[in-house]
C-alpha positions as CSV (number, residue, x, y, z in Angstrom):
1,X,108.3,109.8,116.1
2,X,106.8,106.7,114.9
3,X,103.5,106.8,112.4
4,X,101.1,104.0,111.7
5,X,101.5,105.1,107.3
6,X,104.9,104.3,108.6
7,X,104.4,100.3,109.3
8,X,103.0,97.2,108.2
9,X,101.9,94.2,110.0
10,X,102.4,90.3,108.0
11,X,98.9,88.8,108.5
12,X,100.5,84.9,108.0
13,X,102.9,85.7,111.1
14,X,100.4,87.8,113.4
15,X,98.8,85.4,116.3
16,X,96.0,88.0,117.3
17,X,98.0,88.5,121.2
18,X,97.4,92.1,121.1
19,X,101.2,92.8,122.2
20,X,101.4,95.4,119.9
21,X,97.8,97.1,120.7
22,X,98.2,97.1,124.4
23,X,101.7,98.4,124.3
24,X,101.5,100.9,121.4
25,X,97.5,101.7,121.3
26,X,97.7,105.0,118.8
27,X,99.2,102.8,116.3
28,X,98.0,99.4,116.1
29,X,93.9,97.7,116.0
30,X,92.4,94.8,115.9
31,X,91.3,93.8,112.0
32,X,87.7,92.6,111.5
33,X,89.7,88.7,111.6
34,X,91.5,89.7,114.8
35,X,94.9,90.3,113.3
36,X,96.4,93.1,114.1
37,X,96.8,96.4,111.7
38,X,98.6,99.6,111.7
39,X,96.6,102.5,112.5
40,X,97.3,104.9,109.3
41,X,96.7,108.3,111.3
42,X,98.4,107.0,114.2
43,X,101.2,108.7,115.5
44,X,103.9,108.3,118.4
45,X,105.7,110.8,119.9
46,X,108.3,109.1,122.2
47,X,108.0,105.9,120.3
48,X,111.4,104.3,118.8
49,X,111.1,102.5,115.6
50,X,113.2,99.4,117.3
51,X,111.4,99.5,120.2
52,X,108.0,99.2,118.0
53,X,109.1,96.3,116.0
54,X,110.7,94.1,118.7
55,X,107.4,94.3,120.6
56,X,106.1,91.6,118.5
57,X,106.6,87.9,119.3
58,X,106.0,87.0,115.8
59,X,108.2,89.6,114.4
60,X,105.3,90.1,112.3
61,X,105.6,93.6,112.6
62,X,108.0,95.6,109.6
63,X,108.7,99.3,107.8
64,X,107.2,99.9,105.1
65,X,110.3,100.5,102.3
């Protein structure tokens, strides 16, 4: 299971192309500039932490430590 408390997105690498958003909706949203963020409630299932972070062209997209 992957949860939204669990990532964070670097707002100098995001582009705003919603890669993340349309393939993993319950954890990522649009900001109120565009940019993607993590949804903190969010939660995944059948998601896979690798799968989640290579979906991002930017590789904007990190675990929190």
């Amino acid at each position: 299971m992957v949860k939204g408390s669990d990532l964070k997105v670097d707002k100098k690498k995001c582009i705003a192309c919603g890669a993340c958003i349309a393939s993993y909706e319950e954890l990522f949203k649009f900001d109120e500039d565009g940019k993607s963020e993590p949804v903190a409630d969010g939660e995944c299932e059948d998601c896979e932490i690798a799968d989640v972070l290579e979906i991002c062209p930017q590789n904007a997209i990190s675990k929190k430590s």
